[in-house]
C-alpha positions as protocol buffer text, in pm:
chain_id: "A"
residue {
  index: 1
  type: UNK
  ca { x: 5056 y: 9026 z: 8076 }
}
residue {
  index: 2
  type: UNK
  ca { x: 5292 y: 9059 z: 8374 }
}
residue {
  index: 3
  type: UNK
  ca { x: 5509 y: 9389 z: 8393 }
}
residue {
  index: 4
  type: UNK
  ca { x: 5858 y: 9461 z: 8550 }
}
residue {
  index: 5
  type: UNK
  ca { x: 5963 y: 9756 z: 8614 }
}
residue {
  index: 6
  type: UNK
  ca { x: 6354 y: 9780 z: 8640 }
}
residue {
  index: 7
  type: UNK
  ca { x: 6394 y: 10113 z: 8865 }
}
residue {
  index: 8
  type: UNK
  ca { x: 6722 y: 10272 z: 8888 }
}
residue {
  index: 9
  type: UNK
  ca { x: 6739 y: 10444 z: 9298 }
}
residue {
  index: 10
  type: UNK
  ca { x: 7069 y: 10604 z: 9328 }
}
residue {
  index: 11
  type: UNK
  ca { x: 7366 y: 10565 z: 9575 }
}
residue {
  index: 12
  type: UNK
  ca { x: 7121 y: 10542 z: 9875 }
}
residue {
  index: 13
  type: UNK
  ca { x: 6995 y: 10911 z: 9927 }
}
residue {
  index: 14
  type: UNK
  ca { x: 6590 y: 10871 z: 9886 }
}
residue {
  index: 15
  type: UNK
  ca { x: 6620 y: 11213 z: 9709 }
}
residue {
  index: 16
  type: UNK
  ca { x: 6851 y: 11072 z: 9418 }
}
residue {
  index: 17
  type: UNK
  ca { x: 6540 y: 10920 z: 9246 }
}
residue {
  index: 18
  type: UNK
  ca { x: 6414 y: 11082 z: 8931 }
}
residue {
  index: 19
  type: UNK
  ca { x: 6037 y: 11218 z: 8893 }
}
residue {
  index: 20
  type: UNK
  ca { x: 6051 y: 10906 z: 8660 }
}
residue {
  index: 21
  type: UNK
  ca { x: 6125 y: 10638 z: 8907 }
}
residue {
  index: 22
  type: UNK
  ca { x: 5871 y: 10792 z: 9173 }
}
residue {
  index: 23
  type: UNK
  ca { x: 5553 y: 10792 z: 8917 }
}
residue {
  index: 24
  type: UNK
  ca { x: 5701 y: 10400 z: 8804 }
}
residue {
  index: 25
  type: UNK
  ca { x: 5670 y: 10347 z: 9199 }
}
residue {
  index: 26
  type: UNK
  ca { x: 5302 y: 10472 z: 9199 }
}
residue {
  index: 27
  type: UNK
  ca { x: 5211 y: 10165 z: 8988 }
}
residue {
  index: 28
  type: UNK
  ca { x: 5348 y: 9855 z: 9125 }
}
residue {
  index: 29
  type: UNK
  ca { x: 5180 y: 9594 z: 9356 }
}
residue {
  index: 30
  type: UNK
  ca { x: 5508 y: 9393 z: 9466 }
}
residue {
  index: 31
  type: UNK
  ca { x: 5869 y: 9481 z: 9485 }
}
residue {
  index: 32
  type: UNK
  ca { x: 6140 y: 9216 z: 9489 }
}
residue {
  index: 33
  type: UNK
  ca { x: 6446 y: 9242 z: 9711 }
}
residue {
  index: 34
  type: UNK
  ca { x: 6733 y: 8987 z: 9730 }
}
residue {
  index: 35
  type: UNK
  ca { x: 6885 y: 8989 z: 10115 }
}
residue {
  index: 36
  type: UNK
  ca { x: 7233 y: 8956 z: 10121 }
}
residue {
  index: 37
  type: UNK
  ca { x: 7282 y: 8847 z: 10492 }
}
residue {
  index: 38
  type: UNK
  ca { x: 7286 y: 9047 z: 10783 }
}
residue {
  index: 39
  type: UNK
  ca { x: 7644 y: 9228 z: 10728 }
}
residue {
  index: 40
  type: UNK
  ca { x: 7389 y: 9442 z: 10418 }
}
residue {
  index: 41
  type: UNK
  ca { x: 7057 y: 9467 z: 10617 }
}
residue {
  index: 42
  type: UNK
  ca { x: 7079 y: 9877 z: 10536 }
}
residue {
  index: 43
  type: UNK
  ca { x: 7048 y: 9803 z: 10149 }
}
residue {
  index: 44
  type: UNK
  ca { x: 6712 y: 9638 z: 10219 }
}
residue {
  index: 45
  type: UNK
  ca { x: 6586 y: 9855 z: 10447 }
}
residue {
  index: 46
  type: UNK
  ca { x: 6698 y: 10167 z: 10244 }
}
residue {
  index: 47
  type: UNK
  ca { x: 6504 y: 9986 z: 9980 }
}
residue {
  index: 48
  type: UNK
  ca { x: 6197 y: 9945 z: 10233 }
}
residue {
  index: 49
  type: UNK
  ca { x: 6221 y: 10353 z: 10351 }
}
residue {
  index: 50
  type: UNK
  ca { x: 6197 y: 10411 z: 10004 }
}
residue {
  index: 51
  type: UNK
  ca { x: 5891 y: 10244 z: 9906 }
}
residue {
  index: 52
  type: UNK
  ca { x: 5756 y: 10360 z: 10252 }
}
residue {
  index: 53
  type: UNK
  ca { x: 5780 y: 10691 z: 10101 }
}
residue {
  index: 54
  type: UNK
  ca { x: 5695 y: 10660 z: 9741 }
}
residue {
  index: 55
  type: UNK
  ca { x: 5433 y: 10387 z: 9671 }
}
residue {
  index: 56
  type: UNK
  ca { x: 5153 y: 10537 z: 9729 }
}
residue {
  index: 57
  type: UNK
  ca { x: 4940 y: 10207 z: 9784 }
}
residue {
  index: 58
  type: UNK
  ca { x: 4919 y: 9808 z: 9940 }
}
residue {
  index: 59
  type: UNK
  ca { x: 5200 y: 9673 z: 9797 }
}
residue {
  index: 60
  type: UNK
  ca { x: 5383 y: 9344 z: 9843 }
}
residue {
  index: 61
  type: UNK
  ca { x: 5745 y: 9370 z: 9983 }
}
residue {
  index: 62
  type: UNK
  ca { x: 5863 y: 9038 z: 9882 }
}
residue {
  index: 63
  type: UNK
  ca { x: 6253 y: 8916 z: 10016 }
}
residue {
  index: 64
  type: UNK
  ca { x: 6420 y: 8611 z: 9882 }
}
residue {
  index: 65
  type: UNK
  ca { x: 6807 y: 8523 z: 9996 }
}
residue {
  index: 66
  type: UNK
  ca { x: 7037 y: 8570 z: 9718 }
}
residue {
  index: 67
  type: UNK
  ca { x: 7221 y: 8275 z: 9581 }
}
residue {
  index: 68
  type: UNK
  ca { x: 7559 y: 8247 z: 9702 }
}
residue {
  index: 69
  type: UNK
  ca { x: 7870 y: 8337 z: 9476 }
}
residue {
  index: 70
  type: UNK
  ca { x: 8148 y: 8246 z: 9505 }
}
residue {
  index: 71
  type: UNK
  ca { x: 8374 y: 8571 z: 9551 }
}
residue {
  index: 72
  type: UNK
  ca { x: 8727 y: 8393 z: 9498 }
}
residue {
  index: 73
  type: UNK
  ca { x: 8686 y: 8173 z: 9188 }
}
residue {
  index: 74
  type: UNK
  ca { x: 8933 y: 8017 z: 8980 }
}
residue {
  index: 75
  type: UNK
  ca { x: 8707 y: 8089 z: 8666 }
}
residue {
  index: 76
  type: UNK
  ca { x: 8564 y: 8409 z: 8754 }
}
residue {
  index: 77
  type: UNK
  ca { x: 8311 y: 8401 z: 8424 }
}
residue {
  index: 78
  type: UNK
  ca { x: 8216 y: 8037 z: 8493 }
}
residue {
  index: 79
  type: UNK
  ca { x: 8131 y: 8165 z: 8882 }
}
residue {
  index: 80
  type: UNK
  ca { x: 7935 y: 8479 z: 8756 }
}
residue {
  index: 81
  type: UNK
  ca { x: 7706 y: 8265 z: 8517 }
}
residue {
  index: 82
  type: UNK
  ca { x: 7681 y: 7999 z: 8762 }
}
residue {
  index: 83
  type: UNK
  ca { x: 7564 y: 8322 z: 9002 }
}
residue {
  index: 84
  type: UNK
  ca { x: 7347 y: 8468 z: 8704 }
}
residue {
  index: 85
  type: UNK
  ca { x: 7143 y: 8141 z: 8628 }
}
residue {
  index: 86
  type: UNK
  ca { x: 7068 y: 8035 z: 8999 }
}
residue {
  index: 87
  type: UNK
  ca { x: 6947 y: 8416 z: 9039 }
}
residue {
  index: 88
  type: UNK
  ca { x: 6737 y: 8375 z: 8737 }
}
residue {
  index: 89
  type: UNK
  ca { x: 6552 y: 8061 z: 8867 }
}
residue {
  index: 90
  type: UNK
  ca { x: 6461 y: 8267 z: 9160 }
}
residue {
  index: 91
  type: UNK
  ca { x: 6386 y: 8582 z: 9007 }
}
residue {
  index: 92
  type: UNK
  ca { x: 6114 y: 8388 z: 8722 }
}
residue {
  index: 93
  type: UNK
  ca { x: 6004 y: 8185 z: 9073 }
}
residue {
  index: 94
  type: UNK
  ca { x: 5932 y: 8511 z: 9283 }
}
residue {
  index: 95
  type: UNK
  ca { x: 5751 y: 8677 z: 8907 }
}
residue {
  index: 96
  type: UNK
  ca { x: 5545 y: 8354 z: 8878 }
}
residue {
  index: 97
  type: UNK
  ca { x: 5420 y: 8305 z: 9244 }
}
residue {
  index: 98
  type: UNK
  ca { x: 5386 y: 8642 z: 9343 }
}
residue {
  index: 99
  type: UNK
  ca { x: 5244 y: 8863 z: 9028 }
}
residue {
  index: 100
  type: UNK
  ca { x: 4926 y: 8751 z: 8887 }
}
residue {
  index: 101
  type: UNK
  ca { x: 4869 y: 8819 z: 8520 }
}
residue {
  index: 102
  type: UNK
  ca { x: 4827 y: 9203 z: 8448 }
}
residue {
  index: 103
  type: UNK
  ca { x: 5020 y: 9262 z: 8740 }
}
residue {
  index: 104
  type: UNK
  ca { x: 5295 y: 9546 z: 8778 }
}
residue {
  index: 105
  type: UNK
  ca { x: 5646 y: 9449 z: 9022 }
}
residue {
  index: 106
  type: UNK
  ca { x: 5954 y: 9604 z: 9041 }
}
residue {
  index: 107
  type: UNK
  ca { x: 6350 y: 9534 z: 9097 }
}
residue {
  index: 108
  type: UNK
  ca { x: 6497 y: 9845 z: 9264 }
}
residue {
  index: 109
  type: UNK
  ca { x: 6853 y: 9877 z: 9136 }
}
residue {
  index: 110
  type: UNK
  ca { x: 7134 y: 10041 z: 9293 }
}
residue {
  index: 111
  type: UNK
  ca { x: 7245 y: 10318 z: 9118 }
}
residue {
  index: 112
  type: UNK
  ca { x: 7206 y: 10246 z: 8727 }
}
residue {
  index: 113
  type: UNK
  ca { x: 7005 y: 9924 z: 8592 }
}
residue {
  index: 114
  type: UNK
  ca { x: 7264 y: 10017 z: 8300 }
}
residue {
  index: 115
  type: UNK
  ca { x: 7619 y: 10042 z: 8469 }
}
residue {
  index: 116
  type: UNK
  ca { x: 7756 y: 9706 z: 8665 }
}
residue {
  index: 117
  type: UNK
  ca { x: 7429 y: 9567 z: 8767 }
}
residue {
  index: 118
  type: UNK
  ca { x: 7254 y: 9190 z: 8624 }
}
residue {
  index: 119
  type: UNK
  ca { x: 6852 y: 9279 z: 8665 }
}
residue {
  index: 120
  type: UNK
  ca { x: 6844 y: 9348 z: 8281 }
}
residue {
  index: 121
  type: UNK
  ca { x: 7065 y: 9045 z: 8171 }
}
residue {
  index: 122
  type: UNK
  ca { x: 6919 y: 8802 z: 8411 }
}
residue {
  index: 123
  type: UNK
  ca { x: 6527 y: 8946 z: 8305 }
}
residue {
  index: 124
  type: UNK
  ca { x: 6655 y: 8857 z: 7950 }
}
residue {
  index: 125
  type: UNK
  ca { x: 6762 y: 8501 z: 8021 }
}
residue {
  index: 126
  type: UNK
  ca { x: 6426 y: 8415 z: 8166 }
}
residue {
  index: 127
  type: UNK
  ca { x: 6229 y: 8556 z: 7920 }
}
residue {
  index: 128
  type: UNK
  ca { x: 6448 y: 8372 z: 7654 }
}
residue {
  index: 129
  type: UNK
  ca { x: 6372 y: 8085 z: 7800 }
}
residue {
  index: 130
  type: UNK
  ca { x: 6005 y: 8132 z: 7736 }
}
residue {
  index: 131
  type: UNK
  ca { x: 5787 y: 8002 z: 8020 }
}
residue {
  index: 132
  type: UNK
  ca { x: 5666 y: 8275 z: 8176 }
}
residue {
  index: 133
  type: UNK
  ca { x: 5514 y: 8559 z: 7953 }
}
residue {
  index: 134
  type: UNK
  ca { x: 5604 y: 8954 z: 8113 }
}
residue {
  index: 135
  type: UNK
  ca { x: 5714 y: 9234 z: 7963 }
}
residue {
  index: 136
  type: UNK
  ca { x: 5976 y: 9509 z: 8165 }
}
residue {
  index: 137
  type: UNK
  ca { x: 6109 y: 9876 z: 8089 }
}
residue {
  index: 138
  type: UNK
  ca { x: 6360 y: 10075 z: 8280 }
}
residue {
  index: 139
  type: UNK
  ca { x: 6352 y: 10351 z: 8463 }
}
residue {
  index: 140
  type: UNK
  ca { x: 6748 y: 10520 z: 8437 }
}
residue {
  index: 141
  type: UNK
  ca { x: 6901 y: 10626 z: 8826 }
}
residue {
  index: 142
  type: UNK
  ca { x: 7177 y: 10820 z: 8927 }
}
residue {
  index: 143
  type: UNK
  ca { x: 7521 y: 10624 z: 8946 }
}
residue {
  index: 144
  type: UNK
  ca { x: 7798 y: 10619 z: 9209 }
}
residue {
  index: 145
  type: UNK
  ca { x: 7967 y: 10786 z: 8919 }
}
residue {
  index: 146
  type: UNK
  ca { x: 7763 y: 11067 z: 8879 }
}
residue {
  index: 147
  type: UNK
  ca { x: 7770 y: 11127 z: 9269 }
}
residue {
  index: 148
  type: UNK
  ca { x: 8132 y: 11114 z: 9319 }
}
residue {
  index: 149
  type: UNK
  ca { x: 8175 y: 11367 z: 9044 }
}
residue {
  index: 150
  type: UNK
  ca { x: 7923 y: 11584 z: 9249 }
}
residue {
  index: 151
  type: UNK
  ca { x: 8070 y: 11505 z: 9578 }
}
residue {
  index: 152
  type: UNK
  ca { x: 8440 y: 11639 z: 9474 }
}
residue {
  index: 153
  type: UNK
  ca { x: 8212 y: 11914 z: 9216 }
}
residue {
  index: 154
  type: UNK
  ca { x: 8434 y: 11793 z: 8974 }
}
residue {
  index: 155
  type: UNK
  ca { x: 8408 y: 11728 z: 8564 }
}
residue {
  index: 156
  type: UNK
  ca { x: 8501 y: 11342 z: 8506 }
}
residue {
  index: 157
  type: UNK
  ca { x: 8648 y: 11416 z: 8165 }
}
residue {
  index: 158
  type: UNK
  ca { x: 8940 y: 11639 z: 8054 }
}
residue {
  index: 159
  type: UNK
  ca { x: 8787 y: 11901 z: 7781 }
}
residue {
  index: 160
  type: UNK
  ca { x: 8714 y: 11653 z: 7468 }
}
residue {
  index: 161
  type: UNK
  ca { x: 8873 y: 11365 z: 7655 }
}
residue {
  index: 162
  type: UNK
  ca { x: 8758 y: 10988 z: 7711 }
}
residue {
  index: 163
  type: UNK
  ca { x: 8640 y: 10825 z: 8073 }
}
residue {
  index: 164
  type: UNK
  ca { x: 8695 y: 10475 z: 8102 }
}
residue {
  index: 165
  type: UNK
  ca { x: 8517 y: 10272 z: 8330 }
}
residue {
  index: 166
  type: UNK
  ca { x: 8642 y: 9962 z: 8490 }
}
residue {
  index: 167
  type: UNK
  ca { x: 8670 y: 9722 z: 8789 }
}
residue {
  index: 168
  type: UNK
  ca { x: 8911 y: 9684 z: 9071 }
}
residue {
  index: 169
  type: UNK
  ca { x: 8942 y: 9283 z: 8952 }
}
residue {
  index: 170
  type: UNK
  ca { x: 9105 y: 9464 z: 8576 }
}
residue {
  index: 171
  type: UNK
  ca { x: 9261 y: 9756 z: 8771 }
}
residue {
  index: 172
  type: UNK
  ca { x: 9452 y: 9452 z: 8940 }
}
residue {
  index: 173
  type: UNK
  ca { x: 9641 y: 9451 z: 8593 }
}
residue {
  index: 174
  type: UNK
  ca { x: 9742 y: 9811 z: 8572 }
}
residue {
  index: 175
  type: UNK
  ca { x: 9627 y: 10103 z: 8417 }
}
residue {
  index: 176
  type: UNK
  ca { x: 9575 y: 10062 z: 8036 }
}
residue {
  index: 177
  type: UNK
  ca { x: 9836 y: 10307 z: 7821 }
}
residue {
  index: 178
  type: UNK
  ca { x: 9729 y: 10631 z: 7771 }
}
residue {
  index: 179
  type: UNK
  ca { x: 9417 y: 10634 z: 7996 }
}
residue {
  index: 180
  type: UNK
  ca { x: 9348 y: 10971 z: 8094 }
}
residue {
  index: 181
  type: UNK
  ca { x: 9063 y: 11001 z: 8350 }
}
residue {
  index: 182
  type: UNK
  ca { x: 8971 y: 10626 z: 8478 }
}
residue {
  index: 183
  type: UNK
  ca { x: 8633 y: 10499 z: 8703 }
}
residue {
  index: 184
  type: UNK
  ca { x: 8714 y: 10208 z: 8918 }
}
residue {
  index: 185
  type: UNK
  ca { x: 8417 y: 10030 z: 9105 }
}
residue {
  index: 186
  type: UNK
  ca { x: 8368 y: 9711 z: 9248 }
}
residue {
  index: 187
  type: UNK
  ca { x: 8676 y: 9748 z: 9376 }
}
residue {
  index: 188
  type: UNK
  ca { x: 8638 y: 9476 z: 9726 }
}
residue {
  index: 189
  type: UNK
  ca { x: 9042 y: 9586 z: 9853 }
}
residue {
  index: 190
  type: UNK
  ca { x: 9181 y: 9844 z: 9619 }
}
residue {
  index: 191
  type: UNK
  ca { x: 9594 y: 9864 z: 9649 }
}
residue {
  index: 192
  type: UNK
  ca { x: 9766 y: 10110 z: 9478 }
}
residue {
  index: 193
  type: UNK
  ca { x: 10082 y: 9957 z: 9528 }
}
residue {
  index: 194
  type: UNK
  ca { x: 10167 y: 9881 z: 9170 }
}
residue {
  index: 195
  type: UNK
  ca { x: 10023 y: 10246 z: 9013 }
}
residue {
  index: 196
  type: UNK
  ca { x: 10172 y: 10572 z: 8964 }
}
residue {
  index: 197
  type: UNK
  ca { x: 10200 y: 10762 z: 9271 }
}
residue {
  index: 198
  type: UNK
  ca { x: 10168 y: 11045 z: 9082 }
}
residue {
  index: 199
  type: UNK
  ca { x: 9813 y: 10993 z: 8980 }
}
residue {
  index: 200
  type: UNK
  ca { x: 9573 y: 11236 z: 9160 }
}
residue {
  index: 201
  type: UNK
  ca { x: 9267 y: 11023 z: 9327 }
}
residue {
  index: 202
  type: UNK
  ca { x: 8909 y: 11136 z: 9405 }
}
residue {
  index: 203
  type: UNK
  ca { x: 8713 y: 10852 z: 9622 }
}
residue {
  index: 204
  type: UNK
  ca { x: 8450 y: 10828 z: 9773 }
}
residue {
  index: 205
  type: UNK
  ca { x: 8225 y: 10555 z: 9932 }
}
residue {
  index: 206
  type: UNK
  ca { x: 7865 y: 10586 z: 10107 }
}
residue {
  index: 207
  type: UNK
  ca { x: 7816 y: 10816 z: 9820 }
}
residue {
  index: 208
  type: UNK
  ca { x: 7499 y: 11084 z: 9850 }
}
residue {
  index: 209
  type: UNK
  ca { x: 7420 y: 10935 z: 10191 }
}
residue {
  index: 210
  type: UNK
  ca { x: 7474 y: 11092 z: 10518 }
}
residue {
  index: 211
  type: UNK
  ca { x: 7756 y: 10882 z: 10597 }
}
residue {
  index: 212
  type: UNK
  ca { x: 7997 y: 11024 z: 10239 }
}
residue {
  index: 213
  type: UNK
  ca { x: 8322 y: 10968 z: 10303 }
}
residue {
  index: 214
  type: UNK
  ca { x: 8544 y: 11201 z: 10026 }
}
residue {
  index: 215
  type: UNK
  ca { x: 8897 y: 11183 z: 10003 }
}
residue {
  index: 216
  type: UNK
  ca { x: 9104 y: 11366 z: 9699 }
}
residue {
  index: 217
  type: UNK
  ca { x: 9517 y: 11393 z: 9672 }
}
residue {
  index: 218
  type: UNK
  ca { x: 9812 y: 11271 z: 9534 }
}
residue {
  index: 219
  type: UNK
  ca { x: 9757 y: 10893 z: 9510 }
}
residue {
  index: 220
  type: UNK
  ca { x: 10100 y: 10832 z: 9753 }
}
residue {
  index: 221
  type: UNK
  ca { x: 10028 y: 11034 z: 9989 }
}
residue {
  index: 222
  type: UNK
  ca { x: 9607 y: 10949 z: 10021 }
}
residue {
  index: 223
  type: UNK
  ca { x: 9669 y: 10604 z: 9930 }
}
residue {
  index: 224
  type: UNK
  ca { x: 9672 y: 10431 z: 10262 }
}
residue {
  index: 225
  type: UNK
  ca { x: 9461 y: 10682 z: 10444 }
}
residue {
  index: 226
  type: UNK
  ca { x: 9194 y: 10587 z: 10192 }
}
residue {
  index: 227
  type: UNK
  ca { x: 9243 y: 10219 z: 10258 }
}
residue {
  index: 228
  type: UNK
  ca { x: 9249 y: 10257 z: 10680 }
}
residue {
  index: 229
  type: UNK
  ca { x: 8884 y: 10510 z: 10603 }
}
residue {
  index: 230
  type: UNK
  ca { x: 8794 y: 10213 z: 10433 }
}
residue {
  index: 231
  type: UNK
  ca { x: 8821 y: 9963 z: 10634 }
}
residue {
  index: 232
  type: UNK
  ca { x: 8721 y: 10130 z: 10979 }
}
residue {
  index: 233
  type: UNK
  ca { x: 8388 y: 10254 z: 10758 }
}
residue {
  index: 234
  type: UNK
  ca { x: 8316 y: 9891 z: 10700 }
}
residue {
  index: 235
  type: UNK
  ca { x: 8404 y: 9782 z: 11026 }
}
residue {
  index: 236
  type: UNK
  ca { x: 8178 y: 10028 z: 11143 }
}
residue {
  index: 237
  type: UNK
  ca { x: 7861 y: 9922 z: 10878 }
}
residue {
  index: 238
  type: UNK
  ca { x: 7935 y: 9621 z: 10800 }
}
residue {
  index: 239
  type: UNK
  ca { x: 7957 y: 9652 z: 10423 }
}
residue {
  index: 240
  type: UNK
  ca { x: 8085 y: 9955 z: 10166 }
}
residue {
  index: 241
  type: UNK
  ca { x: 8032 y: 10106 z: 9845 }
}
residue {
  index: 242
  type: UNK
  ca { x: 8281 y: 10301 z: 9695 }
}
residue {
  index: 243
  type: UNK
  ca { x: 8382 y: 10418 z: 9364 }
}
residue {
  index: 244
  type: UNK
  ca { x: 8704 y: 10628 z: 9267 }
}
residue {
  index: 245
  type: UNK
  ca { x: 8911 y: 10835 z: 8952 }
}
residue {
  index: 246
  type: UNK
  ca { x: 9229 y: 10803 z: 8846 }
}
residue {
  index: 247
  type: UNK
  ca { x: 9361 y: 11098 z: 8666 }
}
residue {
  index: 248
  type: UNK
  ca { x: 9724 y: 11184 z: 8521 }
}
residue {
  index: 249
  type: UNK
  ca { x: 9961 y: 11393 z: 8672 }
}
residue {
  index: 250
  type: UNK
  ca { x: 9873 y: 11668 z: 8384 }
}
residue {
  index: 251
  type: UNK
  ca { x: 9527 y: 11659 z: 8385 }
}
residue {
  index: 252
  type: UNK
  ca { x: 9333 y: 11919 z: 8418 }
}
């Protein structure tokens, strides 16, 4: 039977992968990369210098464009699973004409396959749909998360507290009451306009690469510096990934 192997590969630092994820690279014979245009060549060939590095043998490098989404949408969940099912046509496509049976491939995600990421949920629509036979395991990474903590060599929780996680598109409705330490990611233009400016920020984008941008402060007074970083930074590049925590006035 056909195997996937869903590798976690960190926030773009070749060094983030696990001893895990490198023996999982030892054993594949294709890897699958969507392109997302030009503006994100460096996330395929980041991708590339790491299999350059790690797989130890011929392998198949096999790019397919990524279905378009629509990034405005007046239903956002109708647009995503409108994105998720074109994706998964492609994705049992790409399994089917370039793995032959017994044959190992792998999706190298970002980060965590776990945290804000559709390999898992789009590898479980196809095989639901039960016309091509595979089997797939994961292989955990290091998040954007994890590396912003380390960047600012901070603790993400107050002692015994929660951390929620959530996305710029929800952050767009506030804060939720009595939050104490919040993640925001996928934020595409985060304005702080309408929070506290009393909330202490730690961002950071590029995150474990040689190219980290950290910024920590008062949210009114780093607010707008963090928005000009981030938009000369993806001037510069051409795309961004950043991730950032809220915390209370009294935290600790």
């Amino acid at each position: 039977m056909r195997r996937i192997r869903v590798i976690g590969i960190g926030t773009g630092n070749p060094e983030h992968l696990t001893l895990q994820a490198v023996r999982a690279l030892e054993t594949v014979e294709a890897v699958f990369v969507l392109d997302k245009g030009a503006e994100k060549a460096d996330l395929v060939r980041l991708r590339r210098e790491i299999c350059e590095r790690f797989v130890p043998k011929p392998y198949r490098f096999v790019e397919a464009q990524d279905p378009e989404r629509d990034r405005d949408p007046s239903d956002y969940a109708a647009a995503v699973e409108a994105w998720h099912a074109a994706r998964a046509a492609l994705y049992e496509a790409l399994i089917e004409r370039e793995l032959g049976e017994g044959a190992c491939g792998a999706f190298l995600v970002w980060g965590d396959p776990s945290l804000y990421d559709s390999t898992l949920r789009i590898l479980e629509r196809i095989a639901a749909r039960g016309r091509l036979a595979f089997t797939y395991d994961v292989i955990p990474g290091i998040t954007s998360v994890q590396a912003l903590a380390a960047g600012h060599r901070i603790a993400l929780n107050r002692i015994g507290g929660p951390v929620h996680i959530t996305t710029g598109r929800a952050l767009a409705r506030g804060l939720p009451p009595g939050t104490e330490s919040t993640v925001v990611m996928l934020n595409g233009d985060p304005r702080f306009d309408h929070l506290d400016p009393d909330l202490t920020i730690y961002w950071g984008a590029y995150l474990g690469s040689p190219e980290e941008i950290l910024v920590a402060g008062r949210l009114g007074e780093v607010g707008s510096e963090i928005r000009r970083l981030r938009a000369e930074a993806r001037e510069r590049h051409g795309w961004i990934m950043d991730t950032y925590l809220l915390r209370g006035p009294d935290a600790a």
